[in-house]
Structures are given as C-alpha cells and as structure tokens.
C-alpha positions in Angstrom: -11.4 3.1 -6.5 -10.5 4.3 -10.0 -13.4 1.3 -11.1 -15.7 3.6 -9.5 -16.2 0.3 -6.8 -17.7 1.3 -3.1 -15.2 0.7 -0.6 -17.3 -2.9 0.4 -16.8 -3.9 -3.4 -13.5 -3.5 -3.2 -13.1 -5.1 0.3 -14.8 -8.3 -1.0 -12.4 -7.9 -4.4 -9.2 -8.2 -2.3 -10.8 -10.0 0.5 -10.0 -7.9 2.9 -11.7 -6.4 5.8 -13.7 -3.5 5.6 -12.0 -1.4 7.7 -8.9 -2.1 5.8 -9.8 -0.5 2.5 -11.5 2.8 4.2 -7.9 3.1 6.0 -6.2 2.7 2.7 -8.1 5.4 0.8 -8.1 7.9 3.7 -4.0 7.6 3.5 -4.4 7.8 -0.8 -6.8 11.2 0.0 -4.5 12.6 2.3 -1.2 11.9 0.4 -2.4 13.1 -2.4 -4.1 15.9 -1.0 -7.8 15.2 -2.8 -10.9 16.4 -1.5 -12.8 12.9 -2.9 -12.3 9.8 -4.2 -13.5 11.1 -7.8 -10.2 13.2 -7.7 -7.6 10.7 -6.5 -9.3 8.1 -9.4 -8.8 11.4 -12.1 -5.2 11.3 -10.8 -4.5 8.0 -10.9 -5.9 7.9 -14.2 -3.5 10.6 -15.1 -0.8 8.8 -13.6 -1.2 5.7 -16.2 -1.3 7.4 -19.1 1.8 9.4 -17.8 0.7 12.3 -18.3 1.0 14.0 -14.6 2.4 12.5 -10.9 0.5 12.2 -7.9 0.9 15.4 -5.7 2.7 13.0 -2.9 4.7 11.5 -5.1 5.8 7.5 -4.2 4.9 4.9 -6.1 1.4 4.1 -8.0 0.7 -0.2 -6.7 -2.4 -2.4 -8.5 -3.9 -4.0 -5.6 -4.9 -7.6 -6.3 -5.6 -11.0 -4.4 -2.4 -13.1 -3.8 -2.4 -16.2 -6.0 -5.1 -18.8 -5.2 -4.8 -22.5 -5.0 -7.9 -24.3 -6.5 -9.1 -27.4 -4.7 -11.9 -29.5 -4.9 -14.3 -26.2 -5.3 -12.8 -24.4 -2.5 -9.7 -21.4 -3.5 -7.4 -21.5 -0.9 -5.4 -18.7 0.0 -1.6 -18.2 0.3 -1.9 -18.0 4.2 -3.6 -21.7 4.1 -7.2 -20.9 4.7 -10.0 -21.9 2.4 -11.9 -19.3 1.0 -15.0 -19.7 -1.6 -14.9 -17.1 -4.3 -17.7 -15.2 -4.8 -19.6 -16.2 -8.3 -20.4 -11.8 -8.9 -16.3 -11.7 -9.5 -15.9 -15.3 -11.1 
C-alpha cells in the first residue's frame, strides 16, 4: 500500500485472495484512524524513519510471500501447491 500498488497488485504480490488484502487495509484504516490509503502509507512511512507511531499503536509487519521451492519451472509454495510466478514480479 505504501508502494502506491492497487489492492489487486498487491493480492497477486502476496498471492492472496482479493478479498483478503481489502480486509487487511480496512482493519490498517480503521486502526489507525485514516481517512485513505494515502494517509496510512504517509504514516507508515513515518513510522520507518522513526520519526512518529501509528495512532493504534501495535506493531508495523512487511508483508511478503512465504519462501518458495523452485522446481522444474513451477515455485511451489510452503503449503505444497505449485504456483507459477508471474514474469511482471520476476
């Protein structure tokens, strides 16, 4: 979100489900009491350079894939099921 990244960017970024990420960023708006997404990516970008805490307080957590096996072409995930990466985040 702080990338600037539509909520289906980020979606196909985590491979996750759609639905997932818009619940995630409602909870991060409402925690931290923003009015858009624009203002929560401002304070998160606060955050890291330490200069101010979100509103809500908690903990800040980077959201990325779980590590990846590479075989024969096809990534497969932690949980066992193949996946083929996307060649636009390669």
């Amino acid at each position: 979100m702080a990338d600037g990244l539509s909520n289906k960017l980020i979606a196909r970024r985590l491979d996750c489900a759609l639905a997932t990420v818009k619940n995630h960023v409602h909870s991060i708006l409402d925690k931290w009491e923003c009015q858009s997404r624009g203002e929560a990516a401002a304070r998160y970008r606060q955050k890291i350079q330490g200069d101010a805490e979100p509103s809500g307080g908690g903990t800040l957590v980077e959201l990325r894939p779980g590590n990846m096996t590479q075989t024969n072409g096809t990534t497969v995930r932690n949980s066992g099921m193949p996946h083929r990466t996307s060649a636009f985040f390669n």
